[in-house]
DRENFILO-885156 format. One line per 8 residues: number of its first residue (from 1); their letters; for each residue x, y, z of C-alpha. Coordinates in nm, 3 decimals, always signed. Layout:
N
NUM = a = X/Y/Z; ...
***
This chain:
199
1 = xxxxxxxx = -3.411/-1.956/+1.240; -3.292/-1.673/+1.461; -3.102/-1.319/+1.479; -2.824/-1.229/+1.684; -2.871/-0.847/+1.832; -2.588/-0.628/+1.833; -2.551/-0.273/+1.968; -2.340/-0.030/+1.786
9 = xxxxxxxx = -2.312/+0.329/+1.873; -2.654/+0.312/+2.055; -2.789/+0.182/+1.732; -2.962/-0.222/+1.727; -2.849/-0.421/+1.429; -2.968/-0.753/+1.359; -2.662/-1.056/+1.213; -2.929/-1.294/+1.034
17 = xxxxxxxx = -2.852/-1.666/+0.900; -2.945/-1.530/+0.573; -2.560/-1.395/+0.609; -2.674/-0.997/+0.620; -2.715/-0.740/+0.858; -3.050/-0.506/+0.893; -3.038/-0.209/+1.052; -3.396/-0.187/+1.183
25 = xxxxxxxx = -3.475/+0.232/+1.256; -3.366/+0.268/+0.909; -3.505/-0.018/+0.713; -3.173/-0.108/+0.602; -3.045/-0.468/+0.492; -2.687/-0.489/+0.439; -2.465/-0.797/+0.261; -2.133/-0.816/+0.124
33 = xxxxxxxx = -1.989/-1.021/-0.132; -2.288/-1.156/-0.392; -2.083/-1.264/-0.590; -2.343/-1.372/-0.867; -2.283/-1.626/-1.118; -2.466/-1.815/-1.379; -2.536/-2.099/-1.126; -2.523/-1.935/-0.785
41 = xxxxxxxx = -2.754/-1.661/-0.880; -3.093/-1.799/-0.826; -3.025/-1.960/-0.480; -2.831/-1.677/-0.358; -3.138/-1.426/-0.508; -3.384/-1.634/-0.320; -3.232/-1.629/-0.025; -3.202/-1.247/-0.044
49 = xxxxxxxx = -3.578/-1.208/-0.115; -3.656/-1.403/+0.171; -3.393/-1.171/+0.394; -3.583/-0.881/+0.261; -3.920/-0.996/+0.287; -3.842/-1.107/+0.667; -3.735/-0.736/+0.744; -3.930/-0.545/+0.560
57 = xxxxxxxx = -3.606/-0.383/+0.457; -3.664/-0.059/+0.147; -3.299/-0.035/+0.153; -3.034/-0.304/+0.000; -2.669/-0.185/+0.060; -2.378/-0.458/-0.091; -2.043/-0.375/+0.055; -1.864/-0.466/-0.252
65 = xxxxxxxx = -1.875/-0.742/-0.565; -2.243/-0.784/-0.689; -2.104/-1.002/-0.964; -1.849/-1.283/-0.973; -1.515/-1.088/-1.006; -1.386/-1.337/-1.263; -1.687/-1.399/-1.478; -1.850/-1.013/-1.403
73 = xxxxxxxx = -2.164/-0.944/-1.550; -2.270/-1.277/-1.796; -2.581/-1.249/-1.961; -2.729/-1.492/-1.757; -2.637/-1.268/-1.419; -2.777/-0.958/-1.645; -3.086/-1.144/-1.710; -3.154/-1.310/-1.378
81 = xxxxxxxx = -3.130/-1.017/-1.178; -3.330/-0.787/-1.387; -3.583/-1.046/-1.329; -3.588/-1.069/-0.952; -3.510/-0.695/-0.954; -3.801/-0.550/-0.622; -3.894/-0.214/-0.737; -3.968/-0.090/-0.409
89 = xxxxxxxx = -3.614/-0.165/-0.283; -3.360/+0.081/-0.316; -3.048/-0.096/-0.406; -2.657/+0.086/-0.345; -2.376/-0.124/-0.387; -2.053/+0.009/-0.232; -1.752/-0.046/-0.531; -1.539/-0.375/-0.460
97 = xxxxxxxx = -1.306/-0.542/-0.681; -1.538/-0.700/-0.921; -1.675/-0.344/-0.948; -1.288/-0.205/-1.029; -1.250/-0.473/-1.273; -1.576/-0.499/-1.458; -1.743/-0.133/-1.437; -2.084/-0.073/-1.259
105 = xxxxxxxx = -2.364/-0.260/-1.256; -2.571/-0.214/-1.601; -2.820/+0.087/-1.583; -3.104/-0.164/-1.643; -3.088/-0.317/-1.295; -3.130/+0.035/-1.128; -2.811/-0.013/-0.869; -2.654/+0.289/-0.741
113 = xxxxxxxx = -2.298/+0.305/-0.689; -2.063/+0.484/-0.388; -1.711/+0.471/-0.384; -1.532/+0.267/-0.080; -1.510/+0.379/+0.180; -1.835/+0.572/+0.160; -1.955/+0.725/+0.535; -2.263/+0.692/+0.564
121 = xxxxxxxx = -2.563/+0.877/+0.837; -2.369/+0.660/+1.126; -2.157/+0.408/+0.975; -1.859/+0.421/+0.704; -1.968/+0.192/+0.399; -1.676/+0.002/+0.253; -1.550/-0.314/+0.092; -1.240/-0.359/+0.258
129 = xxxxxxxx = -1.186/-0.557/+0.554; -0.948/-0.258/+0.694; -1.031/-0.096/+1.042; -1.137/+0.294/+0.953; -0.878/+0.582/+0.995; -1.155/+0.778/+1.247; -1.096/+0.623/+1.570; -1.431/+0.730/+1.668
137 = xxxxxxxx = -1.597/+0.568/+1.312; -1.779/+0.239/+1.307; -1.715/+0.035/+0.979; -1.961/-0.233/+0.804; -1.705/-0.471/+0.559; -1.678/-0.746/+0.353; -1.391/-0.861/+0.154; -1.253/-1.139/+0.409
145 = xxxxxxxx = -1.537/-1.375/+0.330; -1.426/-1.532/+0.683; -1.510/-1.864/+0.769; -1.454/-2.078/+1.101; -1.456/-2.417/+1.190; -1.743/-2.603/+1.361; -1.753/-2.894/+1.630; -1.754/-3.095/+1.287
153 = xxxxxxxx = -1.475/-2.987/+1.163; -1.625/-2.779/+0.871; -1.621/-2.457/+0.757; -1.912/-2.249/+0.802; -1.989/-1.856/+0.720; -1.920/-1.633/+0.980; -1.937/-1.296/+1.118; -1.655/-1.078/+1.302
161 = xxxxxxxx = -1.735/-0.799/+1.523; -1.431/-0.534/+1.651; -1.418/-0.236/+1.844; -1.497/-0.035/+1.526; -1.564/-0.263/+1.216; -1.838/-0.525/+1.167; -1.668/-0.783/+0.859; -2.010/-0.942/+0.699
169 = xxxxxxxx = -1.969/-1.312/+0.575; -1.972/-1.392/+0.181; -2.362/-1.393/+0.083; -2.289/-1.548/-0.235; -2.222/-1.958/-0.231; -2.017/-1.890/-0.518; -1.779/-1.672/-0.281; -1.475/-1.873/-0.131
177 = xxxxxxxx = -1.433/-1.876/+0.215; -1.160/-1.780/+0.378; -1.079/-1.992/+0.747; -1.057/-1.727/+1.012; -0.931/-1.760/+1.341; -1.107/-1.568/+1.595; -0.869/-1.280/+1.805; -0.885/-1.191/+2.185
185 = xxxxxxxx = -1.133/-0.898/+2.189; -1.350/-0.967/+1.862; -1.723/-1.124/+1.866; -1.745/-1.415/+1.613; -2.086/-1.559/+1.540; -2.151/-1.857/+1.306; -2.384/-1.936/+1.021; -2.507/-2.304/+1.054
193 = xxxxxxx = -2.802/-2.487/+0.954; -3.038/-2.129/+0.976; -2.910/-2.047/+1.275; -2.648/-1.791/+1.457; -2.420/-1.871/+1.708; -2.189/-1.704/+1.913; -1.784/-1.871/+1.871
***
């Protein structure tokens, strides 16, 4: 298992296979698109403690849909995330669509809540996949849930990198991809078996 380094604005950030971004000076740990449901959410929980616990991250950001934005917040999500909930981890998530539909996330699971787009100390926060109005910004975005195709023909999670927007992959396994064709210009690197690669 390996990370991919990119440099934005003079600032490292780190695309793991755990399908999230950490932003190392600030102890930040970024993912888009949880998506929980009543049977994704322990995996996909697991696999974000182990994202956390390889960082070190104190910060959680989710750009966008915490909870499944048909089923929203079922008592088993409710239950299963108070559960896993880290106190020491500060948890924001940026509002998406499952947000819009379903309200915020209940007070018991301690999640703060920014509207989208949200700028943040360098980069603008947001759900949608849509290039920011400041030409000078640098956006981190989920929404697309972009996946591409492998030497095997199958889909696999992927990251996409532009001049000034990151778009995360889908952390939940509930999420449905959607097949992306990389552009001239953009950086597109693969989730596959634990491991990052460049497209």
């Amino acid at each position: 298992m390996h990370n991919i380094e990119i440099t934005v604005k003079d600032e490292t950030l780190h695309l793991l296979p755990q399908r999230a971004v950490y932003w190392p000076r600030t102890g930040t740990l970024f993912i888009a698109d949880m998506h929980l449901t009543d049977d994704s959410a322990v995996m996909d929980l697991l696999r974000l403690s182990g994202a956390l616990t390889q960082t070190g991250a104190q910060q959680l950001i989710v750009l966008g849909d915490m909870v499944d934005p048909q089923n929203g917040y079922t008592e088993t999500v409710r239950r299963l995330f108070i559960r896993w909930r880290p106190p020491e981890v500060k948890i924001t998530v940026v509002r998406g669509d499952a947000e819009q539909h379903h309200g915020d996330p209940p007070q018991s699971w301690q999640v703060g809540c920014v509207d989208c787009p949200t700028p943040g100390p360098l980069f603008v926060l947001q759900h949608t996949a849509q290039t920011p109005q400041d030409a000078e910004a640098f956006s981190l975005a989920g929404q697309l849930h972009p996946t591409v195709t492998g030497d095997d023909r199958q889909q696999y999670p992927a990251f996409i990198i532009r001049e000034n927007i990151a778009i995360l992959p889908a952390f939940g396994t509930a999420a449905p991809g959607t097949a992306y064709t990389p552009k001239p210009g953009e950086h597109v690197y693969m989730v596959r078996n634990h491991n990052i690669t460049p497209v």
